[in-house]
C-alpha positions, -999 to +999 in steps of 0.1 A: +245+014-512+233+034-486+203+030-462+177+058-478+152+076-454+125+051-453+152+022-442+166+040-419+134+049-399+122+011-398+116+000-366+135-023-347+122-053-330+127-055-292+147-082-281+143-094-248+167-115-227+139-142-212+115-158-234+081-142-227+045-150-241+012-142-242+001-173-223+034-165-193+010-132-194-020-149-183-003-170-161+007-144-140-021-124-140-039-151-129-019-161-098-011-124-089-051-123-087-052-153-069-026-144-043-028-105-036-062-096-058-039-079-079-060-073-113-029-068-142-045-053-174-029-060-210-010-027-210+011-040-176+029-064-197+063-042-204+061-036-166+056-076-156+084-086-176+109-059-162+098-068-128+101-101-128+133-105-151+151-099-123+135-128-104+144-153-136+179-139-134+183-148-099+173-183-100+191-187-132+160-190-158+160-182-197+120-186-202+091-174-180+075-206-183+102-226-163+100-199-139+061-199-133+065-239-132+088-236-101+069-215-087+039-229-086+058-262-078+058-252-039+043-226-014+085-215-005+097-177+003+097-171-038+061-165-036+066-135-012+091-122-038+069-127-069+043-109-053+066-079-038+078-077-072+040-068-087+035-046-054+033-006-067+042+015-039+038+050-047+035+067-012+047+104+004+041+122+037+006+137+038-005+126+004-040+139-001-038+157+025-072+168+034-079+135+048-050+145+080-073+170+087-106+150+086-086+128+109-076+154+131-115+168+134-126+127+137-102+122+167-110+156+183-147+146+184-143+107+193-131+117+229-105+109+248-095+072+235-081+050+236-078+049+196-067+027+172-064+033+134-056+008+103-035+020+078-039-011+052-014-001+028+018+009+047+040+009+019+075+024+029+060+044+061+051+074+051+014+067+052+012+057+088+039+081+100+019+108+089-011+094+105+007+092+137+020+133+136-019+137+127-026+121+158-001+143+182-013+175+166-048+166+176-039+159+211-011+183+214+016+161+226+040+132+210+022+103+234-013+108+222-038+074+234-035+063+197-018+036+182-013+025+145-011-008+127+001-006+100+004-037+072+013-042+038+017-075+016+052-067+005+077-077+032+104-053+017+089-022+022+076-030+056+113-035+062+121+003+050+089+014+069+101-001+101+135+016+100+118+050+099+147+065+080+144+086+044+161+108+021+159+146+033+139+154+002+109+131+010+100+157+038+110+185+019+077+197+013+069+194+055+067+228+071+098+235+094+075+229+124+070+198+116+107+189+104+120+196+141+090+178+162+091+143+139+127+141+124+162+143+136+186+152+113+214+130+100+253+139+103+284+135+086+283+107+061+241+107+069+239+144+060+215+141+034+191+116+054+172+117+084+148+100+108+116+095+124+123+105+161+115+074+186+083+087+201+069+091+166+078+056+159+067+040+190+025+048+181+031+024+152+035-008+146+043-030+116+034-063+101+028-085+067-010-088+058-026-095+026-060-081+027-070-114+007-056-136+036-080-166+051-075-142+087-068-109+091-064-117+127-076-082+140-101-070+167-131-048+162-132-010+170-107+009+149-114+045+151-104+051+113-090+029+084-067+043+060-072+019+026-062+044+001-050+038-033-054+002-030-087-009-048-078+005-077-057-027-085-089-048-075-114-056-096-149-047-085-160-082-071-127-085-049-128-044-035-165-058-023-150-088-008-127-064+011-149-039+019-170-071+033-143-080+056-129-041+070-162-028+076-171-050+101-139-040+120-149+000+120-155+013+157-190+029+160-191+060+142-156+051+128-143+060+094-129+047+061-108+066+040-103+055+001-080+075-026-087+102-051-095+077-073-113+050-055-149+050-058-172+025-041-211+025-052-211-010-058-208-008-024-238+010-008-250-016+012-216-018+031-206+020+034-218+051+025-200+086+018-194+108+049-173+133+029-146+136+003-135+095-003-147+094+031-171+067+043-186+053+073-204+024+076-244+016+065-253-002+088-265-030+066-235-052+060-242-091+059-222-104+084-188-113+066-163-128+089-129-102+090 
């Protein structure tokens, strides 16, 4: 007899190749929280178990559980990959862009340097690359007296960052000016790709930091920080740790700059809005170590 309408629309159940459960859920949330501040709500759960089947297949696991126990059976390199795994990086050149042109203003006016500037979410480069064509605009030349650090937690997109090379279509929408005086263009099998030219490359530098690390390491006076669309995966207690911890590290006069989405009122005591998710410090923050 055949299926009728009704059958034939039922649903079928997912079947998934790693045993996965509600409790493997709250496991990880919890140590992604623990380890990178990462706050994983209940809808994440499709995209924790796609990103981390991969990690069960390579170390030859058939339940979650068995994986999350060998985990957390050492402090070994597999930690750096469970947390790169959970890392988002959604990045392009001159994403919300008004801030470049803040940043342009900001360095104009703060003199002659020299400047540094903390981009706290390097992702694959494109962040600090296009701080660092900011910076030569505002100083008309490709050695301006700035220099960029640029971090991330996840150790594989540093590694793309560092290289400097990218598909032609992720400067597609880069005037032409700015194609020919930060890129060279690749050739013959490399046609479609192309590069940050050396000079560009040279005002940044790049290196692993996990903004909820015992040490960040870093010394006081950055003329600007770039921490933009990175509290949105902290809860509210752990962006005010943060904010505890970078403010501290602002220049006189220096500025923050947040996402689109970011907003930080909890935070009043710390910073306070100096224009569009722009901030600059109060001038009442407690005294937390950076």
């Amino acid at each position: 007899m055949a299926d009728g309408p009704a059958q034939r629309a039922r649903p079928r159940r997912e079947v998934r190749d790693f045993e996965f459960t509600e409790r493997d859920f709250r496991r990880i949330a919890r140590l992604i929280h623990e380890r990178a501040g990462i706050h994983l709500n209940d809808h994440k759960r499709d995209m924790v178990y796609g990103r981390l089947a991969r990690r069960l297949r390579a170390h030859g696991h058939t339940r979650f559980c068995d994986y999350l126990d060998a985990l957390e059976a050492g402090d070994g390199p597999e930690w750096q990959d469970f947390i790169n795994a959970l890392t988002t990086n959604l990045t392009s050149f001159f994403r919300e862009g008004y801030h470049f042109d803040v940043l342009v203003e900001h360095l104009r006016a703060a003199g002659p340097g020299p400047h540094t500037i903390w981009c706290c979410a390097a992702s694959t480069g494109e962040e600090p690359y296009s701080i660092a064509i900011a910076a030569c605009e505002a100083f008309g030349t490709d050695t301006p007296p700035v220099r960029i650090l640029a971090t991330d937690i996840d150790t594989a997109v540093l590694e793309t960052a560092q290289q400097g090379v990218y598909p032609l279509e992720r400067i597609g929408l880069l005037s032409p000016e700015r194609k020919r005086a930060f890129f060279l263009r690749g050739s013959g099998p490399n046609a479609e790709l192309c590069r940050v030219r050396p000079a560009l490359q040279q005002l940044v530098t790049f290196r692993p930091l996990n903004l909820l690390g015992a040490h960040y390491g870093l010394r006081v006076g950055f003329t600007a920080v770039f921490c933009r669309n990175v509290m949105i995966y902290f809860d509210k207690p752990t962006q005010y740790r943060v904010l505890q911890r970078i403010v501290p590290l602002l220049a006189p006069g220096g500025v923050l700059f947040a996402g689109h989405s970011e907003s930080f009122t909890h935070a009043h005591d710390l910073i306070e809005p100096c224009g569009r998710t722009t901030y600059r410090a109060t001038g009442k923050n407690p005294g937390a170590t950076p």
